[in-house]
Z-matrix of the N, CA and C atoms (Angstrom, degrees):
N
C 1 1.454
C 2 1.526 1 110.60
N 3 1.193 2 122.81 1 -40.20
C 4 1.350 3 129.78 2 172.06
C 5 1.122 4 122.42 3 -25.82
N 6 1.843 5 109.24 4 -79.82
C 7 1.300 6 153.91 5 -179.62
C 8 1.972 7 86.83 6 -39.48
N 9 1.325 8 122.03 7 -83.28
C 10 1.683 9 124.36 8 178.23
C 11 1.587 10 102.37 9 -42.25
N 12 0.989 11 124.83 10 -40.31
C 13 1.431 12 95.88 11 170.01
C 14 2.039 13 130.12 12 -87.26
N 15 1.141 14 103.35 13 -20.72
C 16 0.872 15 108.83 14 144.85
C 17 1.701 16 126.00 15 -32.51
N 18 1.169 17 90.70 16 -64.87
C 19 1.771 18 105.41 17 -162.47
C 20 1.445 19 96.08 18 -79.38
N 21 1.227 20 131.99 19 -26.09
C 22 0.916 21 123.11 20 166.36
C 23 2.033 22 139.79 21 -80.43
N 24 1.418 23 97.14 22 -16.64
C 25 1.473 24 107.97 23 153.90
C 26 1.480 25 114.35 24 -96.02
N 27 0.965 26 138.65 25 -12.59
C 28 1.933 27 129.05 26 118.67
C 29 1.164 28 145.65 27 -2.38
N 30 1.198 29 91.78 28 -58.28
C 31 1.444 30 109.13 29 -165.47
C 32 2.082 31 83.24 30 -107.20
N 33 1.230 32 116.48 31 -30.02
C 34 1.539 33 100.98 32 -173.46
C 35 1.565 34 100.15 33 -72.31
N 36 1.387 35 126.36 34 -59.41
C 37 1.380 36 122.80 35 176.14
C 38 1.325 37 126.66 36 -29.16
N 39 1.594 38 107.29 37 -48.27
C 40 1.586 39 104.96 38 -179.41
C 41 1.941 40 102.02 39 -76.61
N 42 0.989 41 131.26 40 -12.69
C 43 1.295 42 125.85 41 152.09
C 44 1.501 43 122.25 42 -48.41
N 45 1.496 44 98.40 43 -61.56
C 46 1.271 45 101.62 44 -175.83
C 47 1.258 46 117.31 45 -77.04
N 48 1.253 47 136.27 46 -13.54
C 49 1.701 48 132.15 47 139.56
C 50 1.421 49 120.81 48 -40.24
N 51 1.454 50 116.21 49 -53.48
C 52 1.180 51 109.36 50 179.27
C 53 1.216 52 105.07 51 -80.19
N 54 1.003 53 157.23 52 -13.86
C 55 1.451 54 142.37 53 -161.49
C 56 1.824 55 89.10 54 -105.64
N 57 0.632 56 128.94 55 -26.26
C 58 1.534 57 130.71 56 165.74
C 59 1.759 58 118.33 57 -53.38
N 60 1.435 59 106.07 58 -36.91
C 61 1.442 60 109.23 59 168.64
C 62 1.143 61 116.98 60 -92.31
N 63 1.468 62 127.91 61 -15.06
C 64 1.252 63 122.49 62 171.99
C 65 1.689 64 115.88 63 -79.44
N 66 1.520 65 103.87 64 -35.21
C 67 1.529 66 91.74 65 148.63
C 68 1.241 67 153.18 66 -74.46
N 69 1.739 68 116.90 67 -10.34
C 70 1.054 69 103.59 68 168.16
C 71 1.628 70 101.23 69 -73.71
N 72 1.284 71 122.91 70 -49.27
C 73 1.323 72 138.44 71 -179.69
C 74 2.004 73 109.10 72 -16.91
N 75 1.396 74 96.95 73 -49.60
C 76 1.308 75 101.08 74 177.47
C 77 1.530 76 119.57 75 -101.57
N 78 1.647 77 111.74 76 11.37
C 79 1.700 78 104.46 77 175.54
C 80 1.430 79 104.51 78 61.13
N 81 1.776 80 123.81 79 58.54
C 82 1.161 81 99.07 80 176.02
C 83 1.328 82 90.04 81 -142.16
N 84 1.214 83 122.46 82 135.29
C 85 1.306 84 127.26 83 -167.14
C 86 1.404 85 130.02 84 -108.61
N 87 1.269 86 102.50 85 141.39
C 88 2.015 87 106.33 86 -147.99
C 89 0.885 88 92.02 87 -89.17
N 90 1.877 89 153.72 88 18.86
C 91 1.139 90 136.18 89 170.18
C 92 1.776 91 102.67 90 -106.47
N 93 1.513 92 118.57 91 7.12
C 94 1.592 93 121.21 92 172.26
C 95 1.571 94 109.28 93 -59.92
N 96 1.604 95 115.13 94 159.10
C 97 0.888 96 101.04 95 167.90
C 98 1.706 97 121.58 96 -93.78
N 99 1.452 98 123.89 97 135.35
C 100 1.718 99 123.45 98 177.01
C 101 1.986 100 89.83 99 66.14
N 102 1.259 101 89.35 100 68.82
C 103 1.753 102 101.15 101 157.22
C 104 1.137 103 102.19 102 -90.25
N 105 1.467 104 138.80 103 -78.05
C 106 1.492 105 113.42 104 -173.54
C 107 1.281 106 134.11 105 -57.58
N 108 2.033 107 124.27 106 -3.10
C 109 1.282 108 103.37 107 -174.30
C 110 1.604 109 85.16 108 -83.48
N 111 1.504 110 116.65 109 -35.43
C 112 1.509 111 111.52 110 179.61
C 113 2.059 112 114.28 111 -38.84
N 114 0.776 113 71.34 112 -68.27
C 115 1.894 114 73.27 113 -171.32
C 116 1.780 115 106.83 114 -51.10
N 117 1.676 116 121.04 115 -24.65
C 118 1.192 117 110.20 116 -176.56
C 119 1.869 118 104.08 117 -81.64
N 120 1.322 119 89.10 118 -24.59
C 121 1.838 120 92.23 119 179.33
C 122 1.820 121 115.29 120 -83.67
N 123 1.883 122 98.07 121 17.91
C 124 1.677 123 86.35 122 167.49
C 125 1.654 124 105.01 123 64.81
N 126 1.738 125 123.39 124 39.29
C 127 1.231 126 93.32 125 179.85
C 128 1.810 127 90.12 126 -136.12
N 129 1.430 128 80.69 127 124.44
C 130 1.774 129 112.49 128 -166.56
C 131 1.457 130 105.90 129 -77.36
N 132 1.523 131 123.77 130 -3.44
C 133 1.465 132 119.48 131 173.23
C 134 1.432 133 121.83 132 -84.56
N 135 2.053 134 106.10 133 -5.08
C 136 1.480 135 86.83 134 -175.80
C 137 1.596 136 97.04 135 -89.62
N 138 1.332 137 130.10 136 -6.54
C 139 1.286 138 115.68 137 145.74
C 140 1.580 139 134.95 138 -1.11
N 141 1.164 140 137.48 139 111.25
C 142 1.678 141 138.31 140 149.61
C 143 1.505 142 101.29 141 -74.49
N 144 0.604 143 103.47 142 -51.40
C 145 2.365 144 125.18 143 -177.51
C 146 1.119 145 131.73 144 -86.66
N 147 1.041 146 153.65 145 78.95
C 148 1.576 147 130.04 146 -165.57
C 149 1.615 148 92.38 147 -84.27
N 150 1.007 149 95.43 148 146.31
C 151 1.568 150 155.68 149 -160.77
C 152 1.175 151 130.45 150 -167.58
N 153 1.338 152 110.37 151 58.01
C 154 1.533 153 115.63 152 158.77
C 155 1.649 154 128.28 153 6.80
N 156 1.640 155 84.80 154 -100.57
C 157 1.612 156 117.80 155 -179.73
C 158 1.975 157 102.48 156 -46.49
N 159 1.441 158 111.77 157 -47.65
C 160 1.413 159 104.08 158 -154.45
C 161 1.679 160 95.98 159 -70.59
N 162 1.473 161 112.51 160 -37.35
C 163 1.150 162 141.32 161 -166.76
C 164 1.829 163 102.43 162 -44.08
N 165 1.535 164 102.82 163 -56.39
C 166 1.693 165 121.83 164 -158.51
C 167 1.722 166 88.18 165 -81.96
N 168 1.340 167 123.67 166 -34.96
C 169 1.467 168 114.26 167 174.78
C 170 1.616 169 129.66 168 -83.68
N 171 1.521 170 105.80 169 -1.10
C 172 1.301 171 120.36 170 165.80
C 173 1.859 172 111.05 171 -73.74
N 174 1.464 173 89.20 172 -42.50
C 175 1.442 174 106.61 173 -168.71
C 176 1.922 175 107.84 174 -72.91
N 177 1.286 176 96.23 175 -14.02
C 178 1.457 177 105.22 176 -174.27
C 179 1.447 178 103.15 177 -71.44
N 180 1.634 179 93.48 178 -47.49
C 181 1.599 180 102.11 179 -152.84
C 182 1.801 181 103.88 180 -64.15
N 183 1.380 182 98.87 181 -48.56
C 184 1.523 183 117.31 182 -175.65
C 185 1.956 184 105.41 183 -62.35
N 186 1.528 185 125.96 184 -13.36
C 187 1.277 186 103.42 185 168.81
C 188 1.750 187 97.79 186 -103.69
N 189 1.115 188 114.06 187 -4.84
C 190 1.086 189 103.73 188 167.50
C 191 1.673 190 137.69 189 -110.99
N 192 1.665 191 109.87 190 18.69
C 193 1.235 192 117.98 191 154.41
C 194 1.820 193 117.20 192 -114.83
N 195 1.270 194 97.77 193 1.65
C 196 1.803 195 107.39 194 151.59
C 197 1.505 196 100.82 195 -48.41
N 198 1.204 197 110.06 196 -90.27
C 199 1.223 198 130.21 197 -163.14
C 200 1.960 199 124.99 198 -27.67
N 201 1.414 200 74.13 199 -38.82
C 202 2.287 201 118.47 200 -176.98
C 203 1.683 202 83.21 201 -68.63
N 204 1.518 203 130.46 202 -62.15
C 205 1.015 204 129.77 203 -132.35
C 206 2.068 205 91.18 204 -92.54
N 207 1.357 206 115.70 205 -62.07
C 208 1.629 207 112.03 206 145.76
C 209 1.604 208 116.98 207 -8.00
N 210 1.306 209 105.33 208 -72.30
C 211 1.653 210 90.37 209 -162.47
C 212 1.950 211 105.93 210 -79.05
N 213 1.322 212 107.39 211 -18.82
C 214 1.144 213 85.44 212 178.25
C 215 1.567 214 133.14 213 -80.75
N 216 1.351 215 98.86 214 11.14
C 217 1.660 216 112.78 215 167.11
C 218 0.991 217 111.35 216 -66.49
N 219 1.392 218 131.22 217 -30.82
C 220 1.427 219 144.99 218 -166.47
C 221 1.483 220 114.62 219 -62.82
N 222 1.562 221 108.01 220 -42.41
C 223 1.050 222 143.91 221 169.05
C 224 1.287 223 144.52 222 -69.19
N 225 1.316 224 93.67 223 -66.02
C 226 1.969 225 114.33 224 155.01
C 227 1.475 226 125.20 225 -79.09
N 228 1.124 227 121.05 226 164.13
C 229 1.441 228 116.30 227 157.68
C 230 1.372 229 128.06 228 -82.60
N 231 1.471 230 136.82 229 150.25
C 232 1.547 231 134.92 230 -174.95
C 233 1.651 232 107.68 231 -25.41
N 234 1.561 233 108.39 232 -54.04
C 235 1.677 234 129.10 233 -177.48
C 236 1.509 235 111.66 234 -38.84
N 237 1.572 236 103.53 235 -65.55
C 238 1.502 237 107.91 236 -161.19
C 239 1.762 238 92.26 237 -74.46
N 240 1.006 239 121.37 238 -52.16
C 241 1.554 240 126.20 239 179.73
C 242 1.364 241 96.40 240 -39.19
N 243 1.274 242 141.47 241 -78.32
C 244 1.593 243 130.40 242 -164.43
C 245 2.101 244 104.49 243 -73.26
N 246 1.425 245 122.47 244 -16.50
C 247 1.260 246 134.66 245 155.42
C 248 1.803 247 95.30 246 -27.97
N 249 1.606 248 104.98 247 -73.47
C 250 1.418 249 122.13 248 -148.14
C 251 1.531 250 101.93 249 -78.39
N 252 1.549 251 103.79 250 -52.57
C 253 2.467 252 92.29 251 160.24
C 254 0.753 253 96.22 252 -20.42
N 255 1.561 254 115.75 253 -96.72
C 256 1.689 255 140.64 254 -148.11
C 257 1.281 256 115.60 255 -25.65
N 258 1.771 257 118.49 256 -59.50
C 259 1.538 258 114.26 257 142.67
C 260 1.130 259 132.41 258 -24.71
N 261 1.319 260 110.91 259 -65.29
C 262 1.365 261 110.54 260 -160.26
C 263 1.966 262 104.57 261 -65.46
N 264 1.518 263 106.91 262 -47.47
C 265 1.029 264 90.40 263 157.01
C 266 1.596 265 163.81 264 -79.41
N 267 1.294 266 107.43 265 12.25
C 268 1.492 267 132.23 266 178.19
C 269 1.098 268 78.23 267 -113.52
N 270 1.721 269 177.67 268 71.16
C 271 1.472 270 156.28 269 86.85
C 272 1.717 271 93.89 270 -85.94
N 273 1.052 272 136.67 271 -32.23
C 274 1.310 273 155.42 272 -161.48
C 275 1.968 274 86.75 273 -78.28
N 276 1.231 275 99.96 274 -65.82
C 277 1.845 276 104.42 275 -165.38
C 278 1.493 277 95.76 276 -61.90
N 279 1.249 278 112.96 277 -48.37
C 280 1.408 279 106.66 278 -170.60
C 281 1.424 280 135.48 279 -71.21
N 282 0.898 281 80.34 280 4.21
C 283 2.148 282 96.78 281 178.33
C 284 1.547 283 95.11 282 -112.34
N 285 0.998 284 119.05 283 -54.05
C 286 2.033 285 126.14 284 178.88
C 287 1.411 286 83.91 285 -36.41
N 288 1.605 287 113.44 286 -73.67
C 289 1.605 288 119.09 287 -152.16
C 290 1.698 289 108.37 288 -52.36
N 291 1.184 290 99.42 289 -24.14
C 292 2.048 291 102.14 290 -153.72
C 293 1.458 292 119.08 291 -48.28
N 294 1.813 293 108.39 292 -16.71
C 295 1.104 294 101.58 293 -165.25
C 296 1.492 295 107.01 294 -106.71
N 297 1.394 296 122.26 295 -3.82
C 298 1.443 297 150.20 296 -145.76
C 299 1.636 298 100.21 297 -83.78
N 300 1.129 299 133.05 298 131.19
C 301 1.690 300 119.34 299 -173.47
C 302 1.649 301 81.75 300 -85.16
N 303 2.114 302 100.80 301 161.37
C 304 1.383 303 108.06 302 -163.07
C 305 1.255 304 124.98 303 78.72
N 306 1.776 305 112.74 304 -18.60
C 307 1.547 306 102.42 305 170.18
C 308 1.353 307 123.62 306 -82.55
């Protein structure tokens, strides 16, 4: 069980790297409230930037680590499953923040 979670905050981190550049990319800021249901609902106003392209691959990533995050319940327990969010989202803040004076 370890080893799968392991591999599975792995593979979430390098998500949340990239999905970290696609937001700055698009000026969209991770302290909004319901940023990912926004970006899964196609809505181009939480934009600062338009950015198309970065925009439609943000939206990729986010319907396609739903899905990642689903099956690994199957797998994990409730704990390690919100364990591996929590990462993903504090690796997410912490790259947004890096450039921010006070960080």
């Amino acid at each position: 069980m370890e080893s799968k979670f392991k591999s599975l905050k792995t593979q979430a981190t390098a998500i949340a790297r990239e999905v970290s550049m696609l937001l700055i990319a698009c000026d969209i800021d991770i302290h909004q409230d319901q940023v990912a249901k926004r970006v899964l609902e196609n809505d181009l106003t939480i934009c600062g930037r338009q950015n198309p392209k970065a925009f439609e691959s943000l939206r990729r990533h986010f319907m396609a680590f739903f899905p990642m995050k689903m099956a690994s319940i199957d797998e994990l327990d409730a704990t390690q499953v919100q364990a591996v969010l929590d990462e993903i989202r504090a690796e997410i803040m912490k790259l947004r923040d890096a450039g921010r004076p006070g960080s």
